[in-house]
Structure formats: structure tokens, C-alpha cells
C-alpha positions in Angstrom: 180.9 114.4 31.0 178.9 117.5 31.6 175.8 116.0 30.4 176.3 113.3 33.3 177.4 116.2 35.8 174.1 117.9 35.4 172.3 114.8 35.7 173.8 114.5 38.9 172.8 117.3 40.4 169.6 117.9 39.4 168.9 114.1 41.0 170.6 115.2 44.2 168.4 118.6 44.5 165.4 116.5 43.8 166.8 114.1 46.6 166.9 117.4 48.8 163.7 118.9 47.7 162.5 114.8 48.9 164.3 115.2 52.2 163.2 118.9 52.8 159.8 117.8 52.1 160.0 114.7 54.3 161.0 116.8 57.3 158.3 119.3 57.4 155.6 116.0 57.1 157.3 114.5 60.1 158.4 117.0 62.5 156.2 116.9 65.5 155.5 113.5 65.0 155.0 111.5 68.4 156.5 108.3 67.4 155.0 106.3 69.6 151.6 107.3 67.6 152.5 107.0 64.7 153.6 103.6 65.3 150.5 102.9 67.3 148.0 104.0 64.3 150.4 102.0 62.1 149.6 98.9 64.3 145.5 99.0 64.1 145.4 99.6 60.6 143.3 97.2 58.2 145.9 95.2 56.5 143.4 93.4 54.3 142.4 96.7 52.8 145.7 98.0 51.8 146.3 94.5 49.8 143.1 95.7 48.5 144.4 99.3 47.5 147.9 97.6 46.2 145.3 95.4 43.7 143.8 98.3 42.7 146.9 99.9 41.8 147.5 97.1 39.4 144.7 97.1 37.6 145.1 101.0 37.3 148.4 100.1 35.5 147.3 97.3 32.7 144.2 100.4 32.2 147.0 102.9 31.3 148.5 100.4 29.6 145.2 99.9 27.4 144.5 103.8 26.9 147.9 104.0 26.0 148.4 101.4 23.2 144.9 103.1 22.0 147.3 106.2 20.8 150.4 103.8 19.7 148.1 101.6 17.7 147.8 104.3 14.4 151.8 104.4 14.7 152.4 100.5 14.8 149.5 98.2 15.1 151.9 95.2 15.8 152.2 97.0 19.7 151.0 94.5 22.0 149.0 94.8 25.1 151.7 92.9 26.9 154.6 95.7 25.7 152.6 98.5 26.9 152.5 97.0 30.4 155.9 96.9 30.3 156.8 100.3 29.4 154.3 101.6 31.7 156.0 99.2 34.8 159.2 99.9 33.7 158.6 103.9 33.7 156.6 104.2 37.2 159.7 102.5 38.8 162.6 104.8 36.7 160.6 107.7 38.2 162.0 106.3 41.8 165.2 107.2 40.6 164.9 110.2 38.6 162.0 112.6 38.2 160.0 112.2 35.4 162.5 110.1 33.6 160.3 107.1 33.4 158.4 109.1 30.7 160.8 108.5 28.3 162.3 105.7 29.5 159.1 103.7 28.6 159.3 105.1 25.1 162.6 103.2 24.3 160.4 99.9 25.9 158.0 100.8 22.9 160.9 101.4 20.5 162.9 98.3 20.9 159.8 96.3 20.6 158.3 98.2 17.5 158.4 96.6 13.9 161.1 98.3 11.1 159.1 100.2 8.3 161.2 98.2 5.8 163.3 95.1 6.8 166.3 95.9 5.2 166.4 98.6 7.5 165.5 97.5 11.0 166.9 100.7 12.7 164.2 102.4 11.1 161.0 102.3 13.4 157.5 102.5 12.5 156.9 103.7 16.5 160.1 105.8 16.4 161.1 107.4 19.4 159.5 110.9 18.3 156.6 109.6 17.5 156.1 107.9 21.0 157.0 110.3 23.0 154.5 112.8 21.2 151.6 110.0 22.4 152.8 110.3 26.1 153.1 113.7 26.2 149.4 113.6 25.0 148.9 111.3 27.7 150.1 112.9 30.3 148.5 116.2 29.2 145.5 114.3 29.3 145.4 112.9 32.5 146.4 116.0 34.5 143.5 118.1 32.5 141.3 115.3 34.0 143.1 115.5 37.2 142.6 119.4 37.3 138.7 119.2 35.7 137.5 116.8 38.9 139.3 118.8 41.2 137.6 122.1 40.0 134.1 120.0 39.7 134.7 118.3 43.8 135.9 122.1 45.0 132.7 123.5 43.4 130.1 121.0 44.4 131.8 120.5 48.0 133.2 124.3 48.1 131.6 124.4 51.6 133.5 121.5 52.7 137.2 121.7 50.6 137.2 125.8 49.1 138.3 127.1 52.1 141.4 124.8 52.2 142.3 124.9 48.5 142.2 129.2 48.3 143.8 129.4 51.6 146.2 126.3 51.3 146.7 126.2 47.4 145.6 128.7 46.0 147.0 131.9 47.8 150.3 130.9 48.6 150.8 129.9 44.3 148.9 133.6 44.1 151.5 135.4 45.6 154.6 133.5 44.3 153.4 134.8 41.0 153.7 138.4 40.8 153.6 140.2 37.6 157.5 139.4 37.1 156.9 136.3 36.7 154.5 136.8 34.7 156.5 138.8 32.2 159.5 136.1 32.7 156.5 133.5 31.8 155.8 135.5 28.4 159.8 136.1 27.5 160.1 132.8 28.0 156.5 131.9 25.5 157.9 134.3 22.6 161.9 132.8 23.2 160.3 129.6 22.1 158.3 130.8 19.6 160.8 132.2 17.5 163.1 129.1 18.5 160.7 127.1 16.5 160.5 129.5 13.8 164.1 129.4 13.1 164.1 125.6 13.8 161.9 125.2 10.7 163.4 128.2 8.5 166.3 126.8 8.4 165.8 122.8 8.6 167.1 122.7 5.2 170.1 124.2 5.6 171.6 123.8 8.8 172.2 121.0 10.4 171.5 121.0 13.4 167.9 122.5 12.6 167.5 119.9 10.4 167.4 117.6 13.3 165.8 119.4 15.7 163.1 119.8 13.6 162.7 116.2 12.8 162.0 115.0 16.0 159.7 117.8 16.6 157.7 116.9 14.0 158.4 113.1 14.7 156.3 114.0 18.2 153.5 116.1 16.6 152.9 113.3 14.3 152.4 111.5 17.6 150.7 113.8 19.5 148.3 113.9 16.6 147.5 109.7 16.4 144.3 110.7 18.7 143.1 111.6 15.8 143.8 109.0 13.8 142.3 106.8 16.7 140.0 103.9 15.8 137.4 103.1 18.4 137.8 106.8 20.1 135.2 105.9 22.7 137.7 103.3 24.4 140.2 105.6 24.9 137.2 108.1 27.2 136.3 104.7 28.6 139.4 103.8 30.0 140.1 107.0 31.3 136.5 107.0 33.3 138.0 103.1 34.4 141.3 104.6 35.6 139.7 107.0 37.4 137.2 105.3 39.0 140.2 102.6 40.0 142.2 105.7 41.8 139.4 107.0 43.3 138.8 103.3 44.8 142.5 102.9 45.7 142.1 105.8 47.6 138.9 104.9 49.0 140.4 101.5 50.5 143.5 102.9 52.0 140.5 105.3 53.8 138.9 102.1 55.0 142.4 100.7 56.5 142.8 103.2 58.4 140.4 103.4 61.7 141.0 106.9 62.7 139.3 108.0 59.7 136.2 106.3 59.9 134.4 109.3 59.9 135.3 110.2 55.9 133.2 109.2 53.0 133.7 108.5 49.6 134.0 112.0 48.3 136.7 112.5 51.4 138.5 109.6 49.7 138.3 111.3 46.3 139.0 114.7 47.5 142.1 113.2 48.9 143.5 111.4 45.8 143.4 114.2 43.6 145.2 116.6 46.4 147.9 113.5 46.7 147.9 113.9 42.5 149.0 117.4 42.9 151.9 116.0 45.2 152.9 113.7 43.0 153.1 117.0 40.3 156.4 118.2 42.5 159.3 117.1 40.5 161.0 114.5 43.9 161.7 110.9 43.2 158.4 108.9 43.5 156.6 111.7 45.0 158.6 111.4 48.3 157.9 114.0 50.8 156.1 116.5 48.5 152.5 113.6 48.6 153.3 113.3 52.5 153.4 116.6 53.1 150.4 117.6 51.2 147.8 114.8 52.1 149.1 115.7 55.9 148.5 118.8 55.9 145.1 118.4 54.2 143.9 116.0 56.5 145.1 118.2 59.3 143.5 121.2 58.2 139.9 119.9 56.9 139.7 117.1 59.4 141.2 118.1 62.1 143.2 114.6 62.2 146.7 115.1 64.2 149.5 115.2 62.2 151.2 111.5 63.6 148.2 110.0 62.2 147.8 111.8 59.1 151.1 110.8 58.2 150.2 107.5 59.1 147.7 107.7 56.2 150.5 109.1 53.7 152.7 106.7 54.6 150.2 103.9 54.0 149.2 105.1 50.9 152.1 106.1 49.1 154.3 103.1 50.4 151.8 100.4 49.0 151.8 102.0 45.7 155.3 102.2 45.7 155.9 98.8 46.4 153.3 98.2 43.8 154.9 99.5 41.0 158.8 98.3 42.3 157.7 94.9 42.5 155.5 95.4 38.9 158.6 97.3 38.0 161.2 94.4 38.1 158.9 91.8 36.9 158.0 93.3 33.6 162.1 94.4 33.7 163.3 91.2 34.0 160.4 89.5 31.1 162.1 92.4 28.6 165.4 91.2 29.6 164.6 87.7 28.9 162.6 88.5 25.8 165.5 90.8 24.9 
């Protein structure tokens, strides 16, 4: 019951954090512009960007079954897909919870290390959600290397913004209390851990705890046990490359932005990225406000219209992964 309770209201201070976030995009906003710069987009390009976002998804799906494969080879492309699908449209209604819902899609569908015993996994749950946390790791170092490389090779063009916009205002939020909170919290954990395994033999509830902490290190760890490492660096370069073109073509739909070019477009995806990092449902109102503001402030764009851009991109993607959501639902269910 009080597991439930704070389920609850976490979701409905995300929900607020989402509405809070919504507002501050849209205040201002002339309607009668925004629907106007809605009405001359590029249609054709959008379907374009919603492809894209497709193929992004089957190319996580790949990179991820890379890691899985070590665990249980029997982990089809096809179940991957799924969990991925599955996950991106939990996310819509709770933050970050796709992440492990897609490792019980992985679970379910695993083979049993013995057959008398087909509760016991060979992907256990652990163990899968030590390769998405690897995962995810992964992709936001990417995420935060091409953002450092675009800021220095265009730091006449996007520094200003990210120091002034980013930057200082996370600068000053994190004063040396924080700091010292930040390291409390480091050794708390630490010596968490430590007792978690001095004691796994004896207690219980340690016992557990450290079981499926070593369940996910064990899965954290298949990228070493990788075959064919190169495909995994290949497929992230392929994902990439497809964002960077999603974001590209939602550019092109949009007329008032003719004047951007491709490193605009790329510049832009990986700010949205950072949106997506606030914990909201689906990114809602924190990717608005942020690609908004950024087109505002480096390109002068008025806020109606740069919210027309927002809106275009994040709603495409969304429908995206609802519809890709419920189709690969409703194939587990009828698998099931």
C-alpha cells in the first residue's frame, strides 16, 4: 500500500514538473502563430523524421541484443524490439520505468538454465538490467562526448549559450554543500555495499541484496564477454547518425528555419537529449522548453515558432514510439 502511495506521487510531481515545464515553453505564445507556422510546415518530412525514428529503434534493439547475447544466445532480434517498444512507451507513463519494464520483456522470453526448473533464467532479471544500465551509461557518455566535441568546434556559434544557458545556472545550484551532501551520500553507499557483502552469508536480507547486485555486474560486465565488439561501436555510430538525421528532417519541415544547417540540426538534438535527461513523462515540457529556448537565444527564432519546432519534433516521436509501443504490446500478448 505504501509502495503504491509513493508510486503515486512521485508520477504526479513528475506530472507537475511536465505541466510546470509546459507553461514556461508556451507563455507568450501568439496562437494564431503558432498555429500559422504549424500550417506551412513540410508534412512529407516529418513522415520522414517519424521513419527515421523507427529505424533508430530496431538499431538499439541490435546494439542491445549485442550485450544480452553472452547471457542467452537464444534472445532474438524480434524480442529486443519489443522490449525496446514496449519500454519507450512505459516511459509515457512513468519516468524511466520503461527501463526495467523492458527487462521483464527479455525475462519472460529468456530460455531456463535447466528445464526442470523454468523459473530459473539464463537472462535473469539482474543480469539484464546490469546490460541496460551499461546501455544507458553508454549512450549518454556519447551523448555528452559530441556535445563537448560540437561546443568546441562551433564554440563561436553554441559556447556562449551552453556557459550562459547551461552551464552557469547548474554552476551555481551547486555550491560546496552540495557538494559535501554529493560525497556523504558517495561514502553512505560505499559502506552500504560493504556490509551488503560482509554479511551476505548471514543475514538475510543481505544475502539478497547482494545477489542481485552481483546478478547486474555480471551483466554489466557481458561487454566484455562480447563477440563481434566492433558491431556494437557500429551501431552506436548508426544510431547516431539516424538521430542526428531525424533531427535534421524535422529542420527541413519546418520553413522558418531554412536558414540552419546540418550542424544546427545536430546541435539541436543533442540539447533536446539533455531535455529528455529531466525525469517528466516522455520528456514533456522539459524537451519544449529547452529546444525553445535554444532556438530563441542562438537564432533569434520567436518563441511561437520555436515551439512550433518542439512540438513537431517531440510529437512525431512520440506517436512513433505509441504506435511502435502497442504493436509490439499486443505481438507479446498474442505470443504470450
Amino acid at each position: 500500500m505504501k509502495s503504491n502511495i509513493k508510486k503515486t506521487l512521485k508520477y504526479i510531481l513528475s506530472a507537475v514538473l511536465a505541466a510546470v515545464l509546459l507553461w514556461f515553453s508556451f507563455r507568450g505564445v501568439q496562437w494564431e502563430d503558432f498555429i500559422a507556422g504549424l500550417q506551412g510546415c513540410r508534412w512529407e518530412f516529418v513522415l520522414l523524421s517519424m521513419a527515421a525514428g523507427a529505424f533508430a529503434f530496431w538499431l538499439r534493439a541490435l546494439r542491445w541484443r549485442q550485450l544480452l547475447l553472452p547471457v542467452d544466445d537464444s534472445i532474438s532480434r524480434t524480442t529486443t524490439f519489443n522490449g525496446i517498444n514496449i519500454g519507450n512507451i512505459s516511459n509515457f507513463v512513468f519516468p524511466r520505468i520503461g527501463e526495467f519494464v523492458r527487462c521483464g520483456v527479455i525475462t519472460r522470453r529468456s530460455q531456463p538454465v535447466d528445464p526442470a526448473h523454468p523459473e530459473h533464467k539464463k537472462a535473469s532479471y539482474d543480469k539484464v538490467l546490469g546490460t541496460v544500465v551499461l546501455e544507458r551509461g553508454w549512450e549518454l557518455l556519447v551523448m555528452l562526448l559530441l556535445l563537448l566535441v560540437v561546443l568546441i568546434g562551433g564554440a563561436d556559434r553554441f559556447g556562449a549559450f551552453f556557459m550562459e544557458r547551461i552551464w552557469e545556472p547548474m554552476a551555481q545550484r551547486f555550491n560546496s554543500g552540495v557538494w559535501w551532501m554529493s560525497g556523504a551520500l558517495v561514502l553512505v553507499g560505499c559502506v552500504t555495499l560493504y556490509a551488503m557483502w560482509r554479511f551476505r552469508n548471514t543475514n538475510g536480507i543481505c544475502g539478497k541484496v547482494w545477489n542481485v547486485l552481483r546478478g547486474i555486474s555480471q551483466g554489466f560486465a557481458t561487454c566484455f564477454q562480447m563477440k563481434h565488439k566492433w558491431m556494437f561501436f557500429a551501431y552506436t555510430a548508426l544510431i547516431w547518425m539516424t538521430y542526428w538525421f531525424m533531427a535534421a528532417s524535422t529542420v527541413w519541415a519546418a520553413p522558418f528555419l531554412d536558414g540552419l544547417d546540418l550542424i544546427d540540426a545536430l546541435f539541436l538534438s543533442l540539447v533536446g537529449g539533455l531535455g529528455f535527461a529531466v525525469p517528466v513523462p516522455g520528456g514533456i515540457g522539459a524537451f519544449h522548453f529547452i529546444i525553445s529556448m535554444a532556438l530563441s537565444v542562438m537564432y533569434g527564432v520567436p518563441v511561437e515558432l520555436g515551439v512550433v519546432y518542439a512540438t513537431l519534433s517531440h510529437t512525431s516521436q512520440a506517436i512513433t514510439q505509441i504506435l511502435f509501443g502497442l504493436g509490439s504490446y499486443a505481438y507479446e500478448a498474442i505470443k504470450k
